[in-house]
Structure formats: C-alpha cells, structure tokens
VOVEXNU-162969 format. One record per residue: x, y, z of N, C-alpha, C, CB in turn. Coordinates in steps of 0.1 Angstrom, whole numbers, padded with zeros to 4 digits, always signed. Glycine has a CB too. Example, Ala and Ser with C-alpha at 12.3 -4.5 7.8 and 13.67 -1.06 7.14 Angstrom:
BEGIN
+0132-0057+0078+0123-0045+0078+0132-0033+0078+0113-0045+0090/+0128-0022+0071+0137-0011+0071+0129+0000+0079+0141-0006+0057/
END
This chain:
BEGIN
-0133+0122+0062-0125+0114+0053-0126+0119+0039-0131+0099+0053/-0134+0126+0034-0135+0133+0018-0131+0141+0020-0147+0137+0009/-0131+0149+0032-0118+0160+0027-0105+0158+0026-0117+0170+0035/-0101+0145+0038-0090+0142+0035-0084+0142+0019-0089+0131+0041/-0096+0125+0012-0096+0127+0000-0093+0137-0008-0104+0125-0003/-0097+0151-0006-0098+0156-0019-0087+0168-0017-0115+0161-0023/-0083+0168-0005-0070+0175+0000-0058+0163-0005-0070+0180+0020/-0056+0154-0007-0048+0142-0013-0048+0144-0026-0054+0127-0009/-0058+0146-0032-0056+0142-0046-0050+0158-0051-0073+0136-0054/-0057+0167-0041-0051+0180-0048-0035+0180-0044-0060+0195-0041/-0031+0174-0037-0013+0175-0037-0008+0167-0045-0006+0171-0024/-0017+0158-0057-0003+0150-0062-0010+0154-0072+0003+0132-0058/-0022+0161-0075-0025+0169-0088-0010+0182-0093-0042+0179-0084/-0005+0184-0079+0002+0196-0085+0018+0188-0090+0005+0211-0071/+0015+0175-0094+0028+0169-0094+0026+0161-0114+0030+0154-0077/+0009+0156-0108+0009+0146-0118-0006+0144-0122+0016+0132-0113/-0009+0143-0132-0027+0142-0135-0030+0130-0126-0033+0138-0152/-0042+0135-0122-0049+0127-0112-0067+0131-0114-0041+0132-0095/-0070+0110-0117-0084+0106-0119-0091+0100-0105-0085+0095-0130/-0100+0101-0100-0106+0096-0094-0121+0091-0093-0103+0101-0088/-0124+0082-0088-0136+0071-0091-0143+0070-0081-0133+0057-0094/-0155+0075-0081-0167+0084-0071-0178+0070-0080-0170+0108-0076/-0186+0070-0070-0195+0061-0069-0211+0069-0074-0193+0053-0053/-0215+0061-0080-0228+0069-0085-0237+0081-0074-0240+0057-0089/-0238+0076-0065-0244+0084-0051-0234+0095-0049-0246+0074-0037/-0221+0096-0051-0213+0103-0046-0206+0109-0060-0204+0094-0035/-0211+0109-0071-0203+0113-0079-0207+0129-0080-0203+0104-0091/-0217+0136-0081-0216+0152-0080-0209+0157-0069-0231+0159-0080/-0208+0151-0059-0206+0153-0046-0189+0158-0051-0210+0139-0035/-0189+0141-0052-0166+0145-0052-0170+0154-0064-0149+0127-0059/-0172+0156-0078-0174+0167-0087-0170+0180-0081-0187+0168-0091/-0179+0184-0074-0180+0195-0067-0168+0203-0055-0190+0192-0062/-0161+0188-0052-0153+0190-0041-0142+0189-0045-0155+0183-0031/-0138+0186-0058-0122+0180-0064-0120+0196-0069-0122+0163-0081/-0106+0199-0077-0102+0207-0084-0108+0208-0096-0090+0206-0085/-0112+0216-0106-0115+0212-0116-0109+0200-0124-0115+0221-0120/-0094+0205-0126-0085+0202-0136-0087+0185-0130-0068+0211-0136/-0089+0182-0121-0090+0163-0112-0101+0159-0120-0096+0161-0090/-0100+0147-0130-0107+0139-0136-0119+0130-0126-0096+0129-0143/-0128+0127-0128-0138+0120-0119-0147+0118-0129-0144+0128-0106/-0145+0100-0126-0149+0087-0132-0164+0081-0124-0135+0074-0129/-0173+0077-0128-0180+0065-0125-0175+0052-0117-0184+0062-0136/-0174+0048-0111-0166+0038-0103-0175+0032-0089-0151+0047-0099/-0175+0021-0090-0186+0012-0080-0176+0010-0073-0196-0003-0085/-0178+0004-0060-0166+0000-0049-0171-0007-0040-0160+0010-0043/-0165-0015-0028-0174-0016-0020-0164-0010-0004-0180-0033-0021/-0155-0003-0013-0143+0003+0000-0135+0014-0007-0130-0010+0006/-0128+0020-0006-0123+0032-0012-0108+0030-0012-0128+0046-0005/-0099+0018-0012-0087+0013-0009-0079+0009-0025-0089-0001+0003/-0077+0017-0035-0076+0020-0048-0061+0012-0050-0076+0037-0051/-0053+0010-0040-0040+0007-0040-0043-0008-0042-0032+0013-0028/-0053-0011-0032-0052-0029-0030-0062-0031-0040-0058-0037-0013/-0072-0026-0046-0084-0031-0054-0082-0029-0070-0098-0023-0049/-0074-0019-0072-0068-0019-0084-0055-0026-0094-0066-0009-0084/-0055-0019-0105-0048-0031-0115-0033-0030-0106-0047-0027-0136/-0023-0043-0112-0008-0034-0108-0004-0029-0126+0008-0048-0098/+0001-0021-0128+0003-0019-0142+0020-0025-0143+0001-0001-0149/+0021-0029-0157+0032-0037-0157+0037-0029-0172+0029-0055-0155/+0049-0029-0178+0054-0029-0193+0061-0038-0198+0062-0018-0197/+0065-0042-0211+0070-0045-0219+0084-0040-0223+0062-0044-0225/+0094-0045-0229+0111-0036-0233+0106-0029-0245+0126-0048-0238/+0094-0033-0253+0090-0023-0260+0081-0011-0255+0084-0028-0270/+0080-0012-0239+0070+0004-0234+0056+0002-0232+0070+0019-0247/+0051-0013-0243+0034-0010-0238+0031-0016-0224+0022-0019-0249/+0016-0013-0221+0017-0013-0208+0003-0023-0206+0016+0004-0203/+0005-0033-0197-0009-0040-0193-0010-0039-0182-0011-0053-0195/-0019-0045-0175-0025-0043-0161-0031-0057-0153-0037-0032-0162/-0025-0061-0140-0024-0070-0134-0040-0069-0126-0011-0070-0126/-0047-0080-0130-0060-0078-0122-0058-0091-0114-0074-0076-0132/-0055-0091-0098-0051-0094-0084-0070-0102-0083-0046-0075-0071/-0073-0112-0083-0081-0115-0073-0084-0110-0058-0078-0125-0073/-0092-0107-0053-0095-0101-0038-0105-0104-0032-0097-0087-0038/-0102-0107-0018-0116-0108-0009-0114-0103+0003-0120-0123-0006/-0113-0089-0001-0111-0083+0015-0105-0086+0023-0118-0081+0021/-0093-0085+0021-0079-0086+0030-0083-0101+0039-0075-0070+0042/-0088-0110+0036-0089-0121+0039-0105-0127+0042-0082-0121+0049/-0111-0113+0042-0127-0114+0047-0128-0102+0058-0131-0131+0054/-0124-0097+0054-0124-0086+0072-0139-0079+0066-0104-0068+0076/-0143-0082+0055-0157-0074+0055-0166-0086+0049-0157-0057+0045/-0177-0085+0050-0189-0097+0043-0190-0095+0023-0210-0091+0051/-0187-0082+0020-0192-0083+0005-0177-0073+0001-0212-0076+0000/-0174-0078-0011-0164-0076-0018-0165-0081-0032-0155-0080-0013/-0177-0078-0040-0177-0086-0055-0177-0072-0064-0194-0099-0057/-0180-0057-0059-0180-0048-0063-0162-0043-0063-0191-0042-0056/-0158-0044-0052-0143-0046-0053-0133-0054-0061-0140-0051-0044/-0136-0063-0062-0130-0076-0071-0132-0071-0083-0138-0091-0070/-0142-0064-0090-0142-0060-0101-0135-0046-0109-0153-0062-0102/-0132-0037-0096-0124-0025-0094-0115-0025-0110-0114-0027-0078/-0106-0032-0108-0094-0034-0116-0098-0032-0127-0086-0045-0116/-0107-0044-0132-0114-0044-0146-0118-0031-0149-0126-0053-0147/-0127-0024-0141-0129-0011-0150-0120-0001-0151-0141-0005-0148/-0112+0000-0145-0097+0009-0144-0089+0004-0155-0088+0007-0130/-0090-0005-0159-0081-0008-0172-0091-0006-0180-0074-0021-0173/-0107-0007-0183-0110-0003-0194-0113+0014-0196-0121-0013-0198/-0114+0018-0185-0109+0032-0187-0098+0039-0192-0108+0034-0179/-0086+0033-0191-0075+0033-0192-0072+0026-0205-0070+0028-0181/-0079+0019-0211-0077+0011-0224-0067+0004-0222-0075+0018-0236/-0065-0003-0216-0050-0008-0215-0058-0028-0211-0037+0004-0197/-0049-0034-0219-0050-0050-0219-0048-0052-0201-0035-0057-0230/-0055-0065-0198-0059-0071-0189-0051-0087-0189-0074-0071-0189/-0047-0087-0174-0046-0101-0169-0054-0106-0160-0035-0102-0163/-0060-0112-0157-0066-0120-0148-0061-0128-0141-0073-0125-0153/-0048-0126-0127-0037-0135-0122-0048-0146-0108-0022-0121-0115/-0042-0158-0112-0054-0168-0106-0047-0165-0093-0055-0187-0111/-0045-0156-0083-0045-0154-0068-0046-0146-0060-0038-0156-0065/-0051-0146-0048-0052-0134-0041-0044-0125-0036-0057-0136-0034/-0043-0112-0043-0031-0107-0036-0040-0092-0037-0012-0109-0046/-0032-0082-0026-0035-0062-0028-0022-0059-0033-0039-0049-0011/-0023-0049-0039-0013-0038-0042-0010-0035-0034-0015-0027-0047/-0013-0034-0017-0002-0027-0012+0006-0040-0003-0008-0014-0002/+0004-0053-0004+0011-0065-0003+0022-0068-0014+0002-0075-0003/+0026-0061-0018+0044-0061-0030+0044-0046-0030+0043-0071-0051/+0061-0047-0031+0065-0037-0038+0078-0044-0046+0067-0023-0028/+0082-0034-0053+0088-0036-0065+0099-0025-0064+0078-0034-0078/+0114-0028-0070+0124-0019-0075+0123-0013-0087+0135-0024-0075/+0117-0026-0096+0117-0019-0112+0124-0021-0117+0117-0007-0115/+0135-0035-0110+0143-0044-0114+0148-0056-0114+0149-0040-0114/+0132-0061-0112+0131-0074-0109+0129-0079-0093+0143-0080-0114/+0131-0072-0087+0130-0074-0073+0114-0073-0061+0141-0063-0069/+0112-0080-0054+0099-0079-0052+0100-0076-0037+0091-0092-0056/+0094-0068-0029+0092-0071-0012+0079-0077-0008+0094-0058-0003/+0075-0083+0001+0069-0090+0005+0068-0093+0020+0071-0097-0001/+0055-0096+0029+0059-0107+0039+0049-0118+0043+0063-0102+0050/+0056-0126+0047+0053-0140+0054+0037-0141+0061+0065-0142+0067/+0040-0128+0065+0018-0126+0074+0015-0123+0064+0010-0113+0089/+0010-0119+0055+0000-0116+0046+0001-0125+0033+0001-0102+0043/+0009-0127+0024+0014-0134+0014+0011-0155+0023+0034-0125+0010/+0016-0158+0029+0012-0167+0033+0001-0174+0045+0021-0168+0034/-0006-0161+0043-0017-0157+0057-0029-0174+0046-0028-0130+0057/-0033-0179+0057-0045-0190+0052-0056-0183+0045-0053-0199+0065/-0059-0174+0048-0070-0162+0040-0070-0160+0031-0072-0151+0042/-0059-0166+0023-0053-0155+0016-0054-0169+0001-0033-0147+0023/-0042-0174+0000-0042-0186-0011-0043-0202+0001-0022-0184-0024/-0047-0207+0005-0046-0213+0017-0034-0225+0005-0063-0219+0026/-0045-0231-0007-0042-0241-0014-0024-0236-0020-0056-0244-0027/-0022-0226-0023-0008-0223-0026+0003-0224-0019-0007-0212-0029/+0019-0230-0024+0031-0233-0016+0037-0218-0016+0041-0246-0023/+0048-0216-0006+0057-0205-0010+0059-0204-0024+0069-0206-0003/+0066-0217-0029+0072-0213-0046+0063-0212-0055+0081-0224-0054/+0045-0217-0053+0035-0217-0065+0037-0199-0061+0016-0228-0065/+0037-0196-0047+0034-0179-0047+0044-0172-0053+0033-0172-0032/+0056-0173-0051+0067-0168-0057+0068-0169-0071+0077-0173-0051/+0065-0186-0078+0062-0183-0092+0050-0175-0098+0062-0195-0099/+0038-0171-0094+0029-0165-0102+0038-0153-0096+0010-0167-0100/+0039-0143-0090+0044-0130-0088+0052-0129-0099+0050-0128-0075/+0065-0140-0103+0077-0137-0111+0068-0137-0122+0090-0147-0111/+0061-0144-0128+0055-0148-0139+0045-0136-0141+0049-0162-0138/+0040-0131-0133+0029-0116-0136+0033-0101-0133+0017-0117-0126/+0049-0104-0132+0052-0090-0126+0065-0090-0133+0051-0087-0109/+0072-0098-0141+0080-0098-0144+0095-0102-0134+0078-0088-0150/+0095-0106-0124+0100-0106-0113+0112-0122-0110+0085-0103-0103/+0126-0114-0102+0137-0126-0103+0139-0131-0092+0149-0123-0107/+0132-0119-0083+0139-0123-0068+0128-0119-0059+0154-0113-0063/+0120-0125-0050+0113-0124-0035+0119-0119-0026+0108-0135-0027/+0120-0111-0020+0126-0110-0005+0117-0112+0007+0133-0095-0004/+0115-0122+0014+0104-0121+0023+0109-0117+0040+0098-0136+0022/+0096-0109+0042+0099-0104+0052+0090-0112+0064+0097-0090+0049/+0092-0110+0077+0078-0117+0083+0067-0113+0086+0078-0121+0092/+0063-0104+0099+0056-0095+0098+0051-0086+0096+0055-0095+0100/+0041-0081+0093+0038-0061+0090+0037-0053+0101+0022-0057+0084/+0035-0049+0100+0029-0036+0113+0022-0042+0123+0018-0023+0108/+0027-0040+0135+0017-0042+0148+0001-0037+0142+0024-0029+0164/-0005-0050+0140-0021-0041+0141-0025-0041+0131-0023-0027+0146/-0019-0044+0118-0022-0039+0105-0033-0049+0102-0009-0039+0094/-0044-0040+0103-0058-0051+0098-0057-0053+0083-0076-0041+0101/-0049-0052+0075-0046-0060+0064-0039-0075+0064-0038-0052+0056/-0035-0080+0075-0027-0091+0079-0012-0088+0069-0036-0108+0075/-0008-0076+0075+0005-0071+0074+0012-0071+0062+0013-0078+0081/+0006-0062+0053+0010-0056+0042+0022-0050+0043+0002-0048+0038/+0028-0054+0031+0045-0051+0031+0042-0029+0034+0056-0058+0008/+0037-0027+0028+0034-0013+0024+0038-0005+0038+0017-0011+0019/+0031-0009+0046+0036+0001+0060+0047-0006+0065+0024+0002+0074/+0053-0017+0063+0064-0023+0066+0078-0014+0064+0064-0035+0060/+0076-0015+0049+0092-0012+0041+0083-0010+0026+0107-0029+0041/+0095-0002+0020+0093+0001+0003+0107+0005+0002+0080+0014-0003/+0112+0004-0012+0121+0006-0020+0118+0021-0026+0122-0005-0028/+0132+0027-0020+0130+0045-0020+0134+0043-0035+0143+0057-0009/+0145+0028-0042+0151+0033-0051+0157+0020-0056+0161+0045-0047/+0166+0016-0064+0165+0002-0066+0183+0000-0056+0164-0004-0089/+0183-0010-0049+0191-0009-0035+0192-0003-0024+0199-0008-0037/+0179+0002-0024+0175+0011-0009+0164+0006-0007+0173+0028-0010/+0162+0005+0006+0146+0003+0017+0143+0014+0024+0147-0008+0030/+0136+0016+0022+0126+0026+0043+0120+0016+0047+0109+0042+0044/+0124+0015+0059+0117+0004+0072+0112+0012+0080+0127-0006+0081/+0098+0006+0081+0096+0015+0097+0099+0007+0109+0078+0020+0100/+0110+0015+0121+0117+0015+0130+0110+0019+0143+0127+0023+0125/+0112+0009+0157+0111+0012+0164+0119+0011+0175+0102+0011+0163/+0131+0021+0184+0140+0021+0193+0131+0014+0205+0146+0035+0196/+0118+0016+0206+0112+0011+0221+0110-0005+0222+0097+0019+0224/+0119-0008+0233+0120-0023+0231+0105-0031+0239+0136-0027+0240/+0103-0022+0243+0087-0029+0249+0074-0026+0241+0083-0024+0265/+0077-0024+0233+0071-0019+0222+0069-0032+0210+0080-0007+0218/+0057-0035+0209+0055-0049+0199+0063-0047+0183+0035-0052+0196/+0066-0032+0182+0070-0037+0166+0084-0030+0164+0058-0031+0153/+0090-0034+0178+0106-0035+0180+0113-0042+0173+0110-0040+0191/+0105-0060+0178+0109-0073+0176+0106-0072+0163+0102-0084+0185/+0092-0068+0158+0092-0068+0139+0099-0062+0134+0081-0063+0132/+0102-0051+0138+0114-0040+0127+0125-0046+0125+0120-0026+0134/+0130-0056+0138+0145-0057+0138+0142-0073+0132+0154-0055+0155/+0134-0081+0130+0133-0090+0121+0137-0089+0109+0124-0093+0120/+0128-0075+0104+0125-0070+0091+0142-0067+0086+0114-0056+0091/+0150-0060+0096+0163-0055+0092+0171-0063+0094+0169-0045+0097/+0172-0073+0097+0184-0088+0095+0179-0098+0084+0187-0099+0111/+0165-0097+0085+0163-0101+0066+0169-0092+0055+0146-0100+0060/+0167-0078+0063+0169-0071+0047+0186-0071+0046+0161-0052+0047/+0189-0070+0062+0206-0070+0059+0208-0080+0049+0217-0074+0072/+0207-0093+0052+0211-0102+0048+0208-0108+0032+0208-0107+0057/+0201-0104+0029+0193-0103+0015+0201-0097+0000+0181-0091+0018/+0199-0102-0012+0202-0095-0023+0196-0094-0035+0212-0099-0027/+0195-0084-0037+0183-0083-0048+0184-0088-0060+0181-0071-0050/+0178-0087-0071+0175-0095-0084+0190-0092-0091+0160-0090-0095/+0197-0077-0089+0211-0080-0099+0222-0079-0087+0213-0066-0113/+0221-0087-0074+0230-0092-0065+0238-0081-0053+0241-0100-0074/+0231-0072-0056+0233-0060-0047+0227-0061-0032+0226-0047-0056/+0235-0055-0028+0233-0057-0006+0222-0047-0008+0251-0048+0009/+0217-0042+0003+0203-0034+0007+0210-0024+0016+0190-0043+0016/+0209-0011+0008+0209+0000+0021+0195+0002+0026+0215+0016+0017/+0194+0003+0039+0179+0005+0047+0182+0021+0056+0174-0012+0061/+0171+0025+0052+0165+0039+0063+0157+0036+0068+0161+0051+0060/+0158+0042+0081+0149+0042+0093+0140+0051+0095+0156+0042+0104/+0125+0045+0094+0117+0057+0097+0112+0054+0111+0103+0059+0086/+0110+0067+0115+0105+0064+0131+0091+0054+0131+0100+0080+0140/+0091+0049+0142+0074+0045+0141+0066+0059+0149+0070+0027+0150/+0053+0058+0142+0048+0071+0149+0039+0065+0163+0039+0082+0137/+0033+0071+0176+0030+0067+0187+0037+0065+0195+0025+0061+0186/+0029+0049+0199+0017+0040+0191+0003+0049+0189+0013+0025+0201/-0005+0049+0181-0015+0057+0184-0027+0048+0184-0016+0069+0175/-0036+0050+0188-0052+0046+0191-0064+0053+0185-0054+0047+0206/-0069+0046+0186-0088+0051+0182-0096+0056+0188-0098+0042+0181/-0097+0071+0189-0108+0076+0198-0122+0071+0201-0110+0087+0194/-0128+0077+0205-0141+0073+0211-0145+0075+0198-0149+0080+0224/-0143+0091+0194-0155+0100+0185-0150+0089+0175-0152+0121+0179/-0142+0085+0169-0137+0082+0160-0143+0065+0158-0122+0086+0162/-0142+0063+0165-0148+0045+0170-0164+0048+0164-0147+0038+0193/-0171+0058+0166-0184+0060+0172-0188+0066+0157-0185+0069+0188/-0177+0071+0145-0183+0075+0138-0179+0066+0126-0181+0088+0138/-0178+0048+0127-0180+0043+0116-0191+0036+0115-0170+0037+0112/-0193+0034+0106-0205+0029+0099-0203+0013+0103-0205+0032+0081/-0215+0009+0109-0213-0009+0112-0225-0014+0099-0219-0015+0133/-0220-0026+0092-0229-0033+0085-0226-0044+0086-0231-0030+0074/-0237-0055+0082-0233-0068+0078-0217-0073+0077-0239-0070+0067/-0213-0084+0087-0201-0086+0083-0188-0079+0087-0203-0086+0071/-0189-0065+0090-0176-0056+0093-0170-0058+0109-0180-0039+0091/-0158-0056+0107-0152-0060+0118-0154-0048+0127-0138-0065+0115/-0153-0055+0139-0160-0042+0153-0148-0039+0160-0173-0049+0167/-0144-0027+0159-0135-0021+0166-0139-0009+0171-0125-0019+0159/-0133-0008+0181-0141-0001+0194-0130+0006+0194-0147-0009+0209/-0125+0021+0206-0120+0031+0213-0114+0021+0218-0128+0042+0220/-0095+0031+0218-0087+0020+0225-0079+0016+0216-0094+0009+0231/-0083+0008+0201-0076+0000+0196-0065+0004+0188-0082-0007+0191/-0052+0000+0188-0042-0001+0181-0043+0001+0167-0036-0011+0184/-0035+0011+0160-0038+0018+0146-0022+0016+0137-0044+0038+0148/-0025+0011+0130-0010+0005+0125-0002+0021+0112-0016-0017+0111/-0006+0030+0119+0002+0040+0114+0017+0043+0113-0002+0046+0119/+0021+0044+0097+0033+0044+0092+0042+0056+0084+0031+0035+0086/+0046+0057+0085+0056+0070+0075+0059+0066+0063+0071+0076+0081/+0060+0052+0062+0064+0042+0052+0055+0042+0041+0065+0029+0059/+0042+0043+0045+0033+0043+0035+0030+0056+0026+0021+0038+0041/+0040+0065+0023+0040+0076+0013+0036+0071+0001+0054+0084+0011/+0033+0081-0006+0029+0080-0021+0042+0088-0032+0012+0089-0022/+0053+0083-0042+0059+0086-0046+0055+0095-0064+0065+0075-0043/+0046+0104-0063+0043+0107-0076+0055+0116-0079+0028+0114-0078/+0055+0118-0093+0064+0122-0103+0073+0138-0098+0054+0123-0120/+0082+0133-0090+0090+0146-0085+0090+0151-0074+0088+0156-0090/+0079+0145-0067+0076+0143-0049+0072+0130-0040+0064+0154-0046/+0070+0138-0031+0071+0125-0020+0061+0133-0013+0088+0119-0009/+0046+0123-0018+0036+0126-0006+0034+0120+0009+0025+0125-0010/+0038+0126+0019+0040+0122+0029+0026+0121+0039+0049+0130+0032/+0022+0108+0050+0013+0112+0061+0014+0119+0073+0008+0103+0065/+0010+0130+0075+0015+0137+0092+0004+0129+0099+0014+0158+0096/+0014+0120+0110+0010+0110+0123+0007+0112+0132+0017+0103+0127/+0020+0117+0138+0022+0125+0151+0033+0137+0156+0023+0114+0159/+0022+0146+0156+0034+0157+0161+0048+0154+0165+0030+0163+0173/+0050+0143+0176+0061+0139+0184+0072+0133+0172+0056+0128+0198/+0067+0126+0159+0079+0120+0153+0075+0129+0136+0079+0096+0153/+0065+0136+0138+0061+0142+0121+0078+0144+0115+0048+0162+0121/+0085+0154+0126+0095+0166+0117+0106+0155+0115+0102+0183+0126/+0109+0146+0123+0120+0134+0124+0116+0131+0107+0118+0119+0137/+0105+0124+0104+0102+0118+0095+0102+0123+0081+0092+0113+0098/+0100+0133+0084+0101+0145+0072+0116+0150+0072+0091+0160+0076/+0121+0151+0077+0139+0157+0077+0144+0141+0066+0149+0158+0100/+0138+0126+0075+0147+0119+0066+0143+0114+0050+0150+0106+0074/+0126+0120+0051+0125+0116+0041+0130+0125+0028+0114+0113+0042/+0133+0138+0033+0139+0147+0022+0153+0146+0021+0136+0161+0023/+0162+0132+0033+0177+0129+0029+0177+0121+0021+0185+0125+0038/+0165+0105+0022+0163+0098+0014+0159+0105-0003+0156+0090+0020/+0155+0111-0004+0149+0115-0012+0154+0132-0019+0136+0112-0005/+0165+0138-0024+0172+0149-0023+0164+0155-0034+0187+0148-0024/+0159+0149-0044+0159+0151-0057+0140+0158-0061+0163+0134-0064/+0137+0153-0049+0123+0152-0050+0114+0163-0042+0119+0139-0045/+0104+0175-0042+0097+0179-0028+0087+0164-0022+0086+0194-0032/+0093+0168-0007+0082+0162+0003+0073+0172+0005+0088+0158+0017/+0061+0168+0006+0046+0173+0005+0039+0168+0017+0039+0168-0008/+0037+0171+0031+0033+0169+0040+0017+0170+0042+0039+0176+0047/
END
C-alpha cells in the first residue's frame, strides 16, 4: 500500500505540487520514500482516506478561499475510533492557513461532487443512510450542502457501487467530467447487481437539470470485474478493536469513476486487464485536453 502511495503522489507531482501527511511513526519512512520535491507534513490519522477526512475547500467571487470541515464517524462506524480523523481537516487548513468552517453534519468528500456551478451529485444510500445524520430531513440535508458549498441544485442519485463499504459514495458512482457532463460507472451484465444501479443512476441523470437548467450528457465507464479479495490479501489486514471483518471472497466496489482530476491530467486506476484499455480509450475522449496517467 505505500508504494502504491508514493507511486500516486509521484504522478500527480508531475502535474501539480503535492503535500502529504505521514504520521509521526511513519514520517522518516514516507520522507525517504516520496520524491524529494513532495512536501511531507506531520499529520495524525486514524485511516489514510484524505478525500473523506479532509477540508472541502470552497471560494469567494473575490478568489479567497476557506475550507469546509465535514463532521465524520467513519463512514457510519465501520471502524471503533475516529476522533484522530475528525480532526484531519482542522490541521490541513491550519497548514494551509486558510479560514475554517465547522459544518454541523456528517458528510466525506467523496460523498458530493460538484460542477463548480452550483450543482451538487449525490446519493440516497449514503447521504440519507441512518449512520449518517439519522435526526436530519432530505431538505435540512440539501439546505446545509447549499449553504456550505455554495450550492443551487442536488441531484440525487440512489445507490453507490455494489459493495461500496462507504454506504455508497457518489465518488465511484458518477462525477462531473465538466459542468453538463457525467461519467457513470456502467454495467451491460444484467445479472450482475450494479446493472439495476447503473441504470437507476442514468434515468435520474437523464432526467435531471442542473443549477443553470442544462440536460446531462453521461459517459459510460465500464464496470471493472466484478473483482474479489484474495486470501493473501484478506490475510494481510490488520484486525483491531472494532474493524469490520472481511474475509477472501468478498466483493470490492472497484471503479474507473473514481480518478483523480489534477491540473492537466486525469489520474487514472488500472482494475482489470479485461476493461483497463476500454476505460482508458474513453477516458481520453471524455477528456481531449488533458493526459491520462494510468
């Protein structure tokens, strides 16, 4: 997994400066293993999921910039301690010097995405999951999002990804390539559990209009698999207090959807051999302007 890490950060270093937040025990370690030019912070954690535990940054029509600090409790509780997490945000913004919100509800970063023009995606399993705000209505959820993100329009979707132990984060679902474009991840196999989700997801999105009243073009990413959990792989996580037990066998909510868009590329995940080059061919149609980075 750190090499993954530090092979990740070195591909979107060649795009865009990139800091990372190594934990006191581990901080010579990533030191040693990052690029030089890769910034490495002090940073406590109690998970390494930077997307959901961190600020969302937001601007102003005059350019300054604050930072949305998301309440969290581990995607609903799927682990026992998360008070080192919860606090993630806060020190990323005072790193960052940048002003703080404190938004009264539970939400991750990778549960919304944004056009960048008012428009929000979202869905129904996660955003209305009981774990989550139990005491909150759809519209108290919909008004703090508009009210903290600047935001005119929800588009809700239903479910996430077959399997997505986040309780179905928009993120592997769908994202906005662009402001009136979607990637959905797609699946042709009708016996296949996230058939019935995909094609949910695309008669919401058909039907839908965003914050300045525009239809939705959607691309189709393959789904990759289905894939599963090896033995070795089952056998080499760490069990503690509280963590959820998943054994060899189980369903892995892997997506093409979940790229990282830094400044002039598209970092992509290779899944599976059988759909990698499909997924890569569309993501450089969607995307003409940009290198895909595999």
């Amino acid at each position: 997994a750190q090499q993954a890490f530090a092979l990740l950060a070195a591909a979107i270093a060649r795009f865009e400066p990139v800091t990372v937040g190594a934990s006191a025990r581990q901080f010579a370690f990533a030191r040693a293993a990052l690029l030089p030019h890769i910034k490495v912070v002090p940073l406590s954690g109690d998970d390494a999921w930077m997307r959901d535990v961190g600020p969302t940054f937001v601007i102003n029509r005059a350019g300054q910039r604050r930072g949305v600090d998301w309440r969290f409790n581990a995607w609903g509780g799927i682990y026992a301690r998360w008070r080192r997490d919860d606090a993630v945000a806060a020190q990323v913004l005072a790193a960052e010097h940048s002003a703080r919100y404190r938004a009264p509800m539970i939400n991750e970063g990778g549960a919304i995405h944004t056009d960048g023009e008012g428009t929000l995606l979202v869905t129904e399993q996660c955003l209305l999951n009981p774990n989550r705000n139990p005491r909150l209505s759809v519209a108290a959820i919909e008004k703090l999002l508009c009210d903290y993100l600047g935001a005119q329009q929800v588009i809700w979707l239903g479910a996430g990804v077959v399997n997505d132990e986040t309780s179905g984060h928009i993120d592997n679902l769908a994202c906005f390539a662009r402001p009136g474009e979607v990637c959905l991840t797609w699946s042709d196999n009708r016996r296949d559990p996230q058939y019935r989700v995909s094609r949910d997801a695309f008669e919401r999105l058909a039907a839908a209009r965003d914050a300045r009243g525009r239809r939705l073009k959607v691309h189709k990413l393959p789904s990759p698999g289905p894939l599963y959990m090896s033995a070795a792989e089952a056998a080499g996580i760490t069990r503690g207090a509280g963590t959820r037990q998943v054994r060899a066998g189980h369903r892995l909510a892997g997506s093409y959807v979940n790229f990282y868009l830094a400044n002039g590329a598209v970092i992509a995940p290779l899944l599976d051999p059988r759909t990698d080059a499909a997924a890569l061919r569309i993501l450089r149609r969607v995307f003409p302007q940009r290198q895909v980075v595999a």
